[in-house]
Every structure is written in C-alpha cells, then in structure tokens.
C-alpha positions in Angstrom: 115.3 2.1 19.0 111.6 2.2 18.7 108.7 0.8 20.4 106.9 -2.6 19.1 103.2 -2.6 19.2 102.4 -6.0 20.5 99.6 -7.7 18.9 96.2 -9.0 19.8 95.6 -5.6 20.8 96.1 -6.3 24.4 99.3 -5.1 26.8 101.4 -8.1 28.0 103.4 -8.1 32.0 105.4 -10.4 30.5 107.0 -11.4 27.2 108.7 -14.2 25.2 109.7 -14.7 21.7 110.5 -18.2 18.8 111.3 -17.5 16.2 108.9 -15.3 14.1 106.3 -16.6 17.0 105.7 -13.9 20.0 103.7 -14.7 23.5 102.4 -12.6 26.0 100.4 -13.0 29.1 98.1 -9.8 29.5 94.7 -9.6 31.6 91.2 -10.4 29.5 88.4 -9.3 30.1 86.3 -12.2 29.2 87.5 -14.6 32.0 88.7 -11.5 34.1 91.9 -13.2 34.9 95.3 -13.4 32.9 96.1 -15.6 30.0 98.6 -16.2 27.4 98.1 -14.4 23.7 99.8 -15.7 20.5 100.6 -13.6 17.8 103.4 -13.4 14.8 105.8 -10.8 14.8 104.7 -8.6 11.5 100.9 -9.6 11.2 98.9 -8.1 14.0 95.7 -9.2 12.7 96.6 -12.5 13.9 95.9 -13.4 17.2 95.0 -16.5 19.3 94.0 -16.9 22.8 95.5 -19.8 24.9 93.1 -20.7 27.8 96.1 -20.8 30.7 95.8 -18.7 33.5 99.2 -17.1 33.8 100.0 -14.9 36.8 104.3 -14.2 36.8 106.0 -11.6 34.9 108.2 -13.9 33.8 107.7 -15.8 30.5 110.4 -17.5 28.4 110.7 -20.4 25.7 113.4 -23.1 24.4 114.8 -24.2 21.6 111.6 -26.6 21.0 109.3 -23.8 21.3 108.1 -24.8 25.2 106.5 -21.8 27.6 108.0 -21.6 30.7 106.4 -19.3 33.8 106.8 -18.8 37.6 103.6 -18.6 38.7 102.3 -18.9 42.0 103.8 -19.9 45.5 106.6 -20.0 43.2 106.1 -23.4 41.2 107.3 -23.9 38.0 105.2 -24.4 35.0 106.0 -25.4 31.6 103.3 -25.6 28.3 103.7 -27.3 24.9 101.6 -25.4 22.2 102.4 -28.4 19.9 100.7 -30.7 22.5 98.7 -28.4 24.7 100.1 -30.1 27.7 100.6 -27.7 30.8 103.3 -29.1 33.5 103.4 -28.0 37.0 107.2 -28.8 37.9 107.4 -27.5 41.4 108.3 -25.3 44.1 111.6 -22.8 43.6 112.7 -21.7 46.8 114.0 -18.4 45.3 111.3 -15.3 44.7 111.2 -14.2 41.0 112.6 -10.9 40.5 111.8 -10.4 36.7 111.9 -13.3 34.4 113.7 -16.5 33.1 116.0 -17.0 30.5 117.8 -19.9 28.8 121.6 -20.4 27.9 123.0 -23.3 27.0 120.5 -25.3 27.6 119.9 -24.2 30.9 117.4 -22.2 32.7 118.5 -19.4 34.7 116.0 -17.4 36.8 116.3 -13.2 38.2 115.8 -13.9 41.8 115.7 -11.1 44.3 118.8 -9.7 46.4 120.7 -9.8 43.0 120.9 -13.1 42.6 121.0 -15.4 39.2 119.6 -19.0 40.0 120.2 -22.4 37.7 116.9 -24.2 37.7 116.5 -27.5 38.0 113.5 -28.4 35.5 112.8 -32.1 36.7 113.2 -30.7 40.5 112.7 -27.1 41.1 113.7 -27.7 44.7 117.2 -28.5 44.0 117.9 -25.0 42.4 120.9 -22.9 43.3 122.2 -19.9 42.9 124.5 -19.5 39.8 126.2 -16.2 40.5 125.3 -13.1 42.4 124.6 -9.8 40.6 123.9 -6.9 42.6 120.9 -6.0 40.5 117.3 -6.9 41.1 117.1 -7.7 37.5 113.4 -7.2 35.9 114.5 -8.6 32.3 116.9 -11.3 31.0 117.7 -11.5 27.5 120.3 -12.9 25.0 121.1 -11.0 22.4 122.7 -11.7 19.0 126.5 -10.0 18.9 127.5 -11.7 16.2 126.6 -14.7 13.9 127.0 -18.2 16.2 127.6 -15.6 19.0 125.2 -14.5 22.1 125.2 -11.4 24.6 123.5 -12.1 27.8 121.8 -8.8 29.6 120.1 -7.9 32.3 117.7 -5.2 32.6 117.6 -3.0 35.7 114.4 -0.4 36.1 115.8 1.6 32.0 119.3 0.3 32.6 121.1 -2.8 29.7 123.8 -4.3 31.8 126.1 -7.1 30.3 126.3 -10.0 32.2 129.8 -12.3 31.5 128.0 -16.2 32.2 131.0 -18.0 31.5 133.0 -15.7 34.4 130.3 -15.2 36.6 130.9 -11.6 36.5 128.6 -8.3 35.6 129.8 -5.8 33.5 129.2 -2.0 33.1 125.7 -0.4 31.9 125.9 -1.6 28.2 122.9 1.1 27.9 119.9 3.0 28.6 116.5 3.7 27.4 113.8 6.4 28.0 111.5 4.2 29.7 111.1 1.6 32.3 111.5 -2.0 31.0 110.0 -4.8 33.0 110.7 -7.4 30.8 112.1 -8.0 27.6 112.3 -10.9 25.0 115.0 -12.4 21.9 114.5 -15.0 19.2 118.0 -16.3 20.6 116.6 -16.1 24.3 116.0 -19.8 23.9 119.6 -19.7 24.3 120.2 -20.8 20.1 122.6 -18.4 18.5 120.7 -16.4 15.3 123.9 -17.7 13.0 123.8 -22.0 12.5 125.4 -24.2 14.5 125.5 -28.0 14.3 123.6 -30.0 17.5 124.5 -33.5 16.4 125.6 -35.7 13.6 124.9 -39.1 13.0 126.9 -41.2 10.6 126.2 -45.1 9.6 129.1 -46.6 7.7 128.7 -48.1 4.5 127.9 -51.4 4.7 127.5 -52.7 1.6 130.0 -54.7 0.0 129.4 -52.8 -3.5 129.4 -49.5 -1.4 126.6 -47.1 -1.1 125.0 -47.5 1.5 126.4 -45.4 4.4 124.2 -42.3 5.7 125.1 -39.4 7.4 122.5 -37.3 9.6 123.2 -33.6 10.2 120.7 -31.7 13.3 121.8 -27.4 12.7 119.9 -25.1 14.6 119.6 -21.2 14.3 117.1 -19.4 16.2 116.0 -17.1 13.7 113.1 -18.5 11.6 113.6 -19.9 8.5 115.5 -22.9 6.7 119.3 -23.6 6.6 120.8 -24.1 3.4 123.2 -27.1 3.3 126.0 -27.9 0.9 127.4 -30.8 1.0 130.9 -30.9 -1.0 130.0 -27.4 -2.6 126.4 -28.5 -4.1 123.4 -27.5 -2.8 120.9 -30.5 -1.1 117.3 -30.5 -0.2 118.3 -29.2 3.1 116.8 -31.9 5.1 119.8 -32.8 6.3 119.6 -36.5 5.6 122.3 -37.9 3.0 121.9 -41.5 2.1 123.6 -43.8 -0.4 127.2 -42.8 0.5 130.6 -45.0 -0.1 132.5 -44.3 2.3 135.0 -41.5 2.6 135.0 -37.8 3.4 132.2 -35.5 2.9 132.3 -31.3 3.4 129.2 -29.5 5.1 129.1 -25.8 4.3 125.8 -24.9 6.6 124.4 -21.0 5.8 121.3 -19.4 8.3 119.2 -16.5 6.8 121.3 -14.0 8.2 124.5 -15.1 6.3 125.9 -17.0 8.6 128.0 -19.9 8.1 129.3 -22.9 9.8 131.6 -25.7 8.0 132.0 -29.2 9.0 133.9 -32.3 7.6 132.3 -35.8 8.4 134.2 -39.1 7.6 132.0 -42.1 6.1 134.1 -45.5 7.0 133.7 -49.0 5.3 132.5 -51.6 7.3 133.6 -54.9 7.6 131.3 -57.4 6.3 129.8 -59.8 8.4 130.5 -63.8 7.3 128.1 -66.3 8.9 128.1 -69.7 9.8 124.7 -71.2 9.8 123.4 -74.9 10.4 119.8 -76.0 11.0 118.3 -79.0 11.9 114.8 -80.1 10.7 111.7 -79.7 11.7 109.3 -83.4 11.8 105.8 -83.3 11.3 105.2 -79.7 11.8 105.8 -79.7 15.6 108.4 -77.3 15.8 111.3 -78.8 16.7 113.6 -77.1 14.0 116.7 -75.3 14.9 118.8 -72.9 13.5 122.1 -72.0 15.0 124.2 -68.7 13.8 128.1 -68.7 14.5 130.0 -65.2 13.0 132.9 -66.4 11.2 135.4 -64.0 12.8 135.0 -61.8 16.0 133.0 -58.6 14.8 132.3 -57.2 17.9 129.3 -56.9 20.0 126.4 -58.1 17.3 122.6 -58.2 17.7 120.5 -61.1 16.4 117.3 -61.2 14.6 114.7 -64.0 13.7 112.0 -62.3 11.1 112.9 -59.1 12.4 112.5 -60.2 15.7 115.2 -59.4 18.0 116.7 -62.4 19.9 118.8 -62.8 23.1 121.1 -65.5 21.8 122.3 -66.7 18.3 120.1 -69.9 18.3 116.6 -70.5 17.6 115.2 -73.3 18.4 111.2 -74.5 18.4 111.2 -74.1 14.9 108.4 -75.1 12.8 109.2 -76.0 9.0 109.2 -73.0 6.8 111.5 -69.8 5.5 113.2 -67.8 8.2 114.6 -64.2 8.0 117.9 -64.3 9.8 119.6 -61.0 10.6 123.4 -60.2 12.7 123.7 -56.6 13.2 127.1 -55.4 13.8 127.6 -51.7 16.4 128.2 -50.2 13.3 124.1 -50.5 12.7 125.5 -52.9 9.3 123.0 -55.3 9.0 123.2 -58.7 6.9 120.2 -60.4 6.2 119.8 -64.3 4.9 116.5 -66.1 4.2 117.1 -69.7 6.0 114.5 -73.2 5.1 113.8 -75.5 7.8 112.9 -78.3 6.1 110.0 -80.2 7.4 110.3 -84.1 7.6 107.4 -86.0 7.4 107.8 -89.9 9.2 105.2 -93.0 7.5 102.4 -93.7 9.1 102.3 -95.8 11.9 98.8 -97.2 11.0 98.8 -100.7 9.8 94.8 -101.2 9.8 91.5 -99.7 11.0 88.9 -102.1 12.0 84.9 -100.7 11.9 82.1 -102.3 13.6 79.1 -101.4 11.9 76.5 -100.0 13.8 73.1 -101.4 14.2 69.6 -99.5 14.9 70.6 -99.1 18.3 72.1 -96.2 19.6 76.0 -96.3 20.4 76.3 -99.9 18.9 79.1 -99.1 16.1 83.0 -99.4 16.9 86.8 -98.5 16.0 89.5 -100.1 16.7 93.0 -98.6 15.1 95.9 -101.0 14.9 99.2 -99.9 14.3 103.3 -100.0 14.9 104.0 -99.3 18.1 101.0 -99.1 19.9 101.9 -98.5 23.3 103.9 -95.3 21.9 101.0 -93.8 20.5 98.3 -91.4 21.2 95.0 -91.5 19.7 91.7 -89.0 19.7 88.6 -88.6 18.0 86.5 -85.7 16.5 89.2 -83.5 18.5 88.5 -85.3 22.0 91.5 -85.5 24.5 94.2 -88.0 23.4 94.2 -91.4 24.9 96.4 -94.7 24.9 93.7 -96.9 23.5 92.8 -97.1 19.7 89.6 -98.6 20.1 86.7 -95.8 20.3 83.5 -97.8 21.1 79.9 -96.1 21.6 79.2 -94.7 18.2 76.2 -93.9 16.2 76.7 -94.1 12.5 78.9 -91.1 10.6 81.8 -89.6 9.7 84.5 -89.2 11.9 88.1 -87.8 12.1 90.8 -89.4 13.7 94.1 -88.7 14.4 96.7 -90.9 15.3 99.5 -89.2 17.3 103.6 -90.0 17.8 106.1 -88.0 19.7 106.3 -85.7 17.0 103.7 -86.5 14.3 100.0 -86.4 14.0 98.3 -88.8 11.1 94.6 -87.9 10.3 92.5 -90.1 8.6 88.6 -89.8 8.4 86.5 -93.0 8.9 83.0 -94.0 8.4 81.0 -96.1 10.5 78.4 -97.4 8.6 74.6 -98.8 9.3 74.5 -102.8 9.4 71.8 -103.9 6.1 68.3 -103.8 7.9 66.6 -107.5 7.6 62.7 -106.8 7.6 61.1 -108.9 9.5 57.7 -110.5 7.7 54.5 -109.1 10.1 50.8 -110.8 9.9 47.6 -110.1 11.7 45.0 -112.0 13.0 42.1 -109.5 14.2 38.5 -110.9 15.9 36.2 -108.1 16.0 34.3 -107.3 19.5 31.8 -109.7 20.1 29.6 -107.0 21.8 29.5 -102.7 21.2 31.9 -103.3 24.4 35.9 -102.9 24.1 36.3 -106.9 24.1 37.8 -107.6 20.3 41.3 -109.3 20.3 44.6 -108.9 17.8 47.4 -111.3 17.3 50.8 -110.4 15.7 52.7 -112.6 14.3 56.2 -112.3 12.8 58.4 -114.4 10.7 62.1 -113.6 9.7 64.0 -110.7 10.8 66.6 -110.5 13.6 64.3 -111.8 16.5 63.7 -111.5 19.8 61.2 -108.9 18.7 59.5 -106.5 21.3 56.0 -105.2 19.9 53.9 -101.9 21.2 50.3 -101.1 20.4 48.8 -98.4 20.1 52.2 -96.1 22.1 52.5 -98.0 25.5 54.9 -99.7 26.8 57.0 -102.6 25.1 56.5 -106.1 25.5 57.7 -109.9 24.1 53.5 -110.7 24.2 51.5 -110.9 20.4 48.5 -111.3 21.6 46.1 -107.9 22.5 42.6 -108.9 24.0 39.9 -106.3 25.0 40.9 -103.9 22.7 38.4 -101.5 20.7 37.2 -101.6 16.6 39.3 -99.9 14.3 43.1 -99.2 13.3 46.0 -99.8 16.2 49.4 -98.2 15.7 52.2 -101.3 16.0 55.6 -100.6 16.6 58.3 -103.5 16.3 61.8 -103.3 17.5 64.4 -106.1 16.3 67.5 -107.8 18.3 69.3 -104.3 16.8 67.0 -102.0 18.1 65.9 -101.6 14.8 62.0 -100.1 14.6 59.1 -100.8 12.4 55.9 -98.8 12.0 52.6 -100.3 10.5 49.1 -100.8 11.6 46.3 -103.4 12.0 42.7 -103.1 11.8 39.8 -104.7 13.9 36.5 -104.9 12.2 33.4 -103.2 14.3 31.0 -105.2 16.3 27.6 -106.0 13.9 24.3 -105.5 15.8 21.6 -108.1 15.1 18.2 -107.3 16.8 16.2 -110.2 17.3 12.6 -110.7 17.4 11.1 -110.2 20.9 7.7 -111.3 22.2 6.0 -110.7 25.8 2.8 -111.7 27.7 2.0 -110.3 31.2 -0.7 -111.2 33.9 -1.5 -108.5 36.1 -1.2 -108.6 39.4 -4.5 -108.8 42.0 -4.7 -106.5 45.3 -0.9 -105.9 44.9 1.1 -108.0 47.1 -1.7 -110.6 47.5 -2.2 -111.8 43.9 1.2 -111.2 42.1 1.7 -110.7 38.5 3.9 -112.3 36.2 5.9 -111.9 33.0 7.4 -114.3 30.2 9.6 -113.0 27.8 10.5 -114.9 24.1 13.1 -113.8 22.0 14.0 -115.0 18.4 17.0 -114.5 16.1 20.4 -115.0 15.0 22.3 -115.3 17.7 20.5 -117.9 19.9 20.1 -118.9 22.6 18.7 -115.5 24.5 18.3 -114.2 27.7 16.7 -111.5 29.5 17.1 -109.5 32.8 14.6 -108.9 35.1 15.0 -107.0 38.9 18.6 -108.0 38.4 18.1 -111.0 37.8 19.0 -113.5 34.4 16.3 -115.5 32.6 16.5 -117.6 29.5 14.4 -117.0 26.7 10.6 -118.2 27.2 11.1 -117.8 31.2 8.1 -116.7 32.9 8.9 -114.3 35.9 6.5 -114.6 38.8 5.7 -112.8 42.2 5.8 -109.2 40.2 3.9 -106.3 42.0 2.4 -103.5 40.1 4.5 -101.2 38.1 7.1 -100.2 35.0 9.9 -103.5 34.6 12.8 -102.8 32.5 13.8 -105.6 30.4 17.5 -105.8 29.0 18.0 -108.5 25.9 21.4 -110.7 25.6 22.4 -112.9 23.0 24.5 -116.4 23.4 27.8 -113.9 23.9 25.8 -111.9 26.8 26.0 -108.9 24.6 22.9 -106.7 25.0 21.0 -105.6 22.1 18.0 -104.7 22.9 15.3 -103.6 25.8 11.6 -103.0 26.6 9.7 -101.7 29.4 7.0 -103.9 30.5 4.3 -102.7 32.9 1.8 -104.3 35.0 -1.4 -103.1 36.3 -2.9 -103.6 39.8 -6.3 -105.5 39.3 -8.9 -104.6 42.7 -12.1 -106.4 41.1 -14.3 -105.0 44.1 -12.0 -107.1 46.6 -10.9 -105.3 50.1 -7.0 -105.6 49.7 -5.2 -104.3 52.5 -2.2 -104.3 50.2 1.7 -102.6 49.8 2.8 -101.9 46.4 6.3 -99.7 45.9 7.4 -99.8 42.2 10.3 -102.2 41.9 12.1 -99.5 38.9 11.3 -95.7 38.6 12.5 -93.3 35.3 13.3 -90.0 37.0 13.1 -87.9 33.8 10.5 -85.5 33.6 8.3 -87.5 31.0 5.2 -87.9 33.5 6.0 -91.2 33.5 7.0 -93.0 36.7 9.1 -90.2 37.5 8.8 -90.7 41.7 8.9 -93.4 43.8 6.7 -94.1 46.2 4.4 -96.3 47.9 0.6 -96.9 47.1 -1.5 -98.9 50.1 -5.4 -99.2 49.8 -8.1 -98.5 52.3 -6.7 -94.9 53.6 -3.7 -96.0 56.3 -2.9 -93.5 58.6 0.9 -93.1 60.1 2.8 -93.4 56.9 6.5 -94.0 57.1 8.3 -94.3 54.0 12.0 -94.1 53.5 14.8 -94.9 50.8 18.6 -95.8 51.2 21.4 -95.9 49.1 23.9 -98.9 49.1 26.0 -97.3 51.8 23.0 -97.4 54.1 22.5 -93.5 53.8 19.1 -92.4 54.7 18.4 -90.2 51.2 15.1 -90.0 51.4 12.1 -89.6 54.0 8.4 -88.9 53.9 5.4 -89.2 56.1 2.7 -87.9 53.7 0.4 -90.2 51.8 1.7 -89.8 48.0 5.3 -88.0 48.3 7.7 -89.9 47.1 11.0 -89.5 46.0 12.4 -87.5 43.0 16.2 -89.0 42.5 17.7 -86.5 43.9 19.8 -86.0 47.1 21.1 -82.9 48.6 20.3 -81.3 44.9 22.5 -83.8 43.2 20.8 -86.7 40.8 22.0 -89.7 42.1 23.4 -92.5 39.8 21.1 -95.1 38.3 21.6 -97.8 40.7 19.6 -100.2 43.4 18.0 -99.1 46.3 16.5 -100.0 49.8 13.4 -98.9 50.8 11.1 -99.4 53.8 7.5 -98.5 54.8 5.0 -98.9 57.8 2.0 -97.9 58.2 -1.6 -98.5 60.5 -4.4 -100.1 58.5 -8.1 -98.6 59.2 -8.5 -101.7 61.3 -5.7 -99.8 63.7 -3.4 -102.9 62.8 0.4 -102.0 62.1 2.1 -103.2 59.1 6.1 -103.1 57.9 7.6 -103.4 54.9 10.8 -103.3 52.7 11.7 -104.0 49.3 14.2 -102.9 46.6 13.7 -100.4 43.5 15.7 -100.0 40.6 16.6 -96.0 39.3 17.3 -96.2 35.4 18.3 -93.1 33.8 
C-alpha cells in the first residue's frame, strides 16, 4: 500500500472516483470557500475547477457518472458534470458520519451511532436505516474481490472492516493502515463490478418474411474505464453492442472487460408472424375529404398499433380523407411493422352550371350584373372574388373586370372566371352657339346643343354643379370647361370659347355755359356723341341724358361725364368744368362742388363750400348714406379730404349741409349732394 497524491495540487475532505475520472472537494483560496476539483487518475497536470460550493465529507458517484454530497442541514445534493445541473433533493433526518456509497443501485449513507441508512433519492425524508453497525464509519467503499464480484467496507479511524450487505451483518477487521482514513473512494463504488456484466437486452424478432431483419440490443457495464469487447458467436463485433439484420434463431454473447473478465450470454431471435391485412377505402369527391380507409387484420395478431403517414392513430379507420397516397402501417407487440401505400381516389362530379348570364356595365358605377343558372339551384352555394357563400346566383353592383366565381355543392366547388364588360360608348354630337359680352362686363351667353347619344344629358360649365339647362348667360370671354354625362353616366370633356367684348370709342363733343354769381345764374352743359353704336347717352349727377341733351341748373365746379352706347355699355368719360362768372355783380351766393377727386393731383382734391361777400358763422357738414355725420367744419375754407376715422371712404354720393350769416346779418341754409370719384 502506498499513498496517492491527488491532483490539482490541492488536499480534498472528501473523495470519489469513475472510472479513470477522480473528484475532490478541498478549500480554495480564490473564493475562500470549498469547491469540487476534477482531475484524472495518472495525469496530475490536469485539473479543472467546478464552481459548487461543497461543505460534507462525503462525496460519491453512480454508474452514470453523477456527484452526490450531504451538505448542509443535512440535504441531499446531486450534480451532473455532463449537464452542469446541481439538485438539491432534501432533508435526511440521519447526521452523516463519513460518506455515501452505492450498491446495487442503491444509496447507502454512514450515519452516526453505527448506523447504515438506505436513502431515498426522490425523498430524502423517507430514508431508513438499513442495518446497524456498531462503527461510526468515516469511509464506505466497494472494492473489487474478484471479476463481476464486489467487497463492501467500512473504514473506522485506520481500521478496514467487511461489511456482509446481503446479511446485514459486519465482519471482523479485514485490516489496518498507518494512518487515519476519513474517507476513501473505488471505481466500483458506483456499485458496478470492475469484471462485465449485462444490464439489459433488447431483442426485436425478425419480421421479415425473407428473414433478416430481427435486432438484438446488448447494455454491459464494468466500472473500470475502457471498452468491452463483444463476440457474438465466437467473432469479434464493433463492440457497440447493436446487432441488426438477424434471421431468427440463436445467437452466443461472449462479453470480455479490460481486466480479463468475462461474462457469456445466449439470446434467442424468434420469427414473427406476418401481419395479413384487409383494407377497403371509399373515395374522396371533389377534394373535400370525405375519403375513408378502413384496416381489418386478417387473423387475431394480438394487441396492434395503427399508423396513417407515420401518424399514430387510436382506431383502425381513417376517415376525412382527402384524395391522394396514404402510408398505412399495423404494428404488431413484437415492434414488426408492415407498411402499405393506399390511393384514395378522388371523384370529380359535372358541373352543375347550365349558363352564366352578364349584364354589361355602363359608365356608371355598380351598373354591370351576374346571374348564374344552373341544376339544382336551391342546393347550391355561390360566392364571388372569395366573399361569403350565398343562396342567390345573381351578383348585381359591379364595375367592369375580371371576376372569380365559384359555384358550390355539398361536396364540390366549380370555379369559373367571368368578365363583365363595358357597354359600346355612343358619342353624343355637341355644338356651340357663343355671343360674346356686349360690354367689358361678365354679360356674354353660351348655348350647348347636343344631338345623338343616350340622352337625358346633364351638362356642367366651367366645374359647378350639374344641370338638364344648355343655355349659360352672364358668363365671361374666353374658353369654358364643359362636362357631359349620358343616361349611362357616361362623361364627356371638351370646351367652348366666347369671343371678347370689342371697344368702339365714339366721337364726343361738348359745349358749356358758365354759371353767374353761383346759385343765382346757373350753368349748363350739352354733351354730343357720334359713332358706331348709336344711339348714345351720357350721365350727369347721376343722372341719364341722351346724346345732344343740354343739362341745366349746374353750379360751379369739376362734372364727371360717363359715355354709353345703345347696349348701356360705358366706353368712354370726360370731366367737364364750369367756372363761376362775378362780372362786378354783388352775389350773395352758395356754391359746394357737386363731385370732388380726392387724389392728391391739386386738383379738386377737397370739398367744401365757397360763399361771397365774407359770411361769418360758417357751418358746414357732410354725411354718408347711413346718415353718419363724417365730416364737420366751422372755418371759412376747410373742407373735407375723403377720409373718415383715417380710412378713405368709397367713391359714392353724399349729403352735405351749410349755414351761414351774410354781412347783411341775414341767415342762410343750405344742402345739396356731391359725388366722390376715385
């Protein structure tokens, strides 16, 4: 006996040993608590660190290589390196003494007071004790005594005593060492035996009616590392321990470990009995899956599993079946399996159409139609462009296009794609009969006139509103949008021209005779005018004269004159003034301008009154139409400007009034009206 360094450089509580694999769970310094080191028995430079805190002197494995500990208040924790999952089982009520240990298959636990506890690994709390020992046990341990044969001992302070598990009994010291042990560790402490021994085997009969096709599965275990060589009727085999392609009939295993062990086993392949079938099937109609198959063994084979496509099924008929090829499968207990490739054949029924009727659609929106007749009618189902099914064929509302239709039975759906066409467009013939405006004004006239076509027609000018009326008065020169819509709804763009308005000027002659002492000798006016578009007339104070009028009782001052012609249309003006004539007479005389040209020219910008022979207690005001005072002076020669409150008001008529005392102290009224032109 010597001592074995343990790896990782590091001195373990507690120890545990697969294979060639060795665990220890020592303090490190770098987390300053304890965790679990991995290492391989026979390369110490190797040496990996697992993260877990472990804090038991107690470690052990199993046959899959799993960590199990003790670990505080007694719980029960388990870790797979494979998966690096870390279990916490539960509570044992026992107190560890030393470690754990497995034996066939079961963990067993050195509790205090010498006792030897079976755990329970789903439910620690249900643990009991197995047998009572009358050592406080620090180590368990199986060791090899012989191939496919284990020793189980416990270790008490430097003592190896054998411990009988199958008689619950404990032997004499087996041995002692130099040195205290506190734990201790096998490769067969996962409770495998180092020789070979077999765990399971799985066989599946031939099933093939040629042979050849059974299989037979062999699981060995041996806990030392390492493979196990398999022979299978004295030649050697990959070792995998998977055999396929047999024929029935017997087959010798010869199983050998590393250490020479050897285990022999004989396995028997049977034949199975082949499975006969009986299968009908009904047809499928118009791909809506109501094919069947039905499957009916020939003989009684047992309990048999049923598959559709690889599918398993509850029962041995399939129904809901659209047409097509079907894998059918019946597996026997035996695992023989007999697959059969079934057709549903799909039926497909005549149409029940017997005609499709098509309105054609006008201009107007929603106007086309179709109606579907066919057998049956009232058994049918019908929907278009993929709209809910209804009981009517006839589909109204529809714009011109393509459309799909589908015509539906219990079990079949007929498509068919229709087209709804646009009716021939009849265009209607359109005239225009324009009269340009008799003035600059907005007064020309249009009249459209159509002939043909689909009437009633409605007609729009110019993008208002529709209407049955051709004829447009007061409308402007130049080109008018016309839109015509037809008894379809059908629309028709063009346009229509009205010639501009031609100005002629005529020839315009005036005479004036002044007026005398203002308001006491009055002037007057004629105006004659000459031209083209006779006869003339002229305005004067608002007033309408015809060409060659004289206009009498004027008062001195600026007259604006506007020219008409025979279709009142004004084309041209004049001012015409008229001078106050004293000639040394003492007029005690009123004149206010009857117009006034507020524009800044110096010329009869303001009005206001002008009286001879120096009056005194001037009064002179203006009103607007309303009767607003806008304007109010009593200062010989203010007068007003066109403006009220800062704002120009608007060329218009308006009222004045003015008293005054004459130098013969004799008080005089007066009111007239003037005319602002801007």
């Amino acid at each position: 006996m010597k001592p074995l360094k343990f790896p990782c450089n590091t001195t373990p509580f507690s120890i545990a040993l697969y294979k060639d694999t060795v665990y220890g769970n020592a303090y490190d310094p770098e987390t300053s608590q304890e965790v679990i080191f991995k290492s391989v028995l026979g390369n110490n430079a190797y040496c990996e660190k697992i993260n877990i805190p472990v804090d038991a002197n107690n470690l052990t494995v199993d046959s899959a290589g799993v960590l199990y500990w003790v670990g505080t208040y007694n719980n029960l924790y388990s870790y797979n390196p494979h998966s690096a999952v870390l279990n916490n089982h539960g509570y044992i009520p026992f107190n560890s003494a030393g470690d754990l240990m497995f034996y066939k298959g079961q963990l067993y636990l050195a509790a205090d007071y010498g006792a030897l506890v079976a755990v329970d690994i789903p439910h620690p709390g249900n643990s009991e004790v197995y047998m009572n020992t009358g050592h406080a046990f620090y180590g368990l341990v199986n060791i090899p005594v012989g191939c496919n044969q284990n020793g189980v001992f416990g270790i008490d302070d430097n003592s190896l005593v054998e411990i009988d598990m199958e008689h619950k009994t404990v032997g004499e010291v087996y041995c002692s060492v130099p040195f205290t042990v506190y734990d201790a560790a096998s490769i067969t402490e996962t409770g495998i035996v180092e020789g070979v021994s077999v765990s399971s085997i799985a066989v599946h009969p031939d099933c093939d009616i040629n042979g050849n096709s059974g299989k037979i599965t062999i699981n060995a275990l041996s806990a030392s590392p390492g493979t196990i060589d398999i022979f299978m009727n004295g030649k050697p085999t990959d070792n995998t321990g998977i055999f396929k392609n047999l024929a029935a009939g017997s087959y010798n295993f010869h199983l050998v470990s590393r250490e020479g062990c050897t285990i022999d086993t004989l396995v028997k392949l049977q034949k199975s009995t082949p499975i006969n079938l009986l299968i009908k099937t009904l047809p499928d109609t118009c791909s809506a899956a109501i094919g069947s198959i039905a499957i009916n063994p020939a003989a009684d084979y047992g309990t048999l599993i049923y598959y559709l496509n690889d599918i398993a099924k509850t029962s041995n008929f399939y129904d809901s079946l659209k047409g097509g090829i079907y894998k059918v499968s019946v597996e026997d207990s035996n695992n023989c399996r007999i697959d059969s490739n079934i057709a549903i054949k799909n039926v497909v029924s005549p149409s029940p159409i017997t005609s499709i009727e098509i309105t054609t659609a006008t201009c107007k929106k929603g106007s086309g139609e179709i109606n579907v007749h066919a057998n049956d009618a009232s058994l049918l189902q019908y929907s278009l462009n993929n709209a809910a099914m209804q009981s009517s064929g006839l589909f109204s509302g529809l714009d011109t296009g393509v459309y799909y239709l589908q015509v539906a039975t219990a079990h079949c759906v007929f498509d068919s794609m229709v087209t709804v066409s646009q009716q021939q467009l009849v265009k209607p013939g359109i005239t225009f009969s324009a009269a340009p405006p008799v003035c600059v004004d907005k007064n020309g006239s249009l009249q459209v006139d159509i002939a043909g076509g689909l009437p009633p027609f409605s007609i729009n000018l110019d993008n208002t509103s529709y209407s049955s009326n051709n004829i447009f008065p007061n409308i402007s020169a130049g080109s008018h949008a016309i839109k015509i819509i037809d008894s379809n709804a059908c629309l028709w763009d063009t346009a229509a021209i009205v010639q501009a308005y031609t100005l002629l000027k005529p020839d315009v002659h005036y005479a004036v005779k002044n007026p005398e002492c203002f308001s006491s000798l009055p002037g007057t006016a004629m105006v004659l005018i000459n031209g083209a578009e006779s006869p003339y007339c002229f305005s004067l104070n608002q007033r309408l004269y015809n060409s060659g009028a004289s206009v009498n009782n004027l008062l001195p001052g600026s007259y604006s004159i506007k020219i008409f012609n025979k279709a009142q249309c004004a084309v041209d003006s004049l001012m015409v003034s008229l001078i106050a004539q004293n000639n040394g007479v003492n007029c005690d005389t009123l004149f206010v301008p009857g117009a006034f040209t507020p524009n800044n020219d110096g010329l009869n910008d303001i009005l206001k009154p002008i009286i001879s022979n120096f009056p005194t207690n001037i009064l002179f005001k203006v009103f607007n139409r309303f009767g607003e005072n806008i304007f109010s002076t009593t200062k010989m020669g203010e007068g007003w400007n066109g403006m009220y409150k800062n704002i120009p008001q608007a060329a218009d008529s308006y009222i004045w009034i003015c008293s005054y005392v004459t130098t013969s102290g004799i008080k005089k009224f007066a009111k007239g009206v003037s005319v602002l032109i801007r």
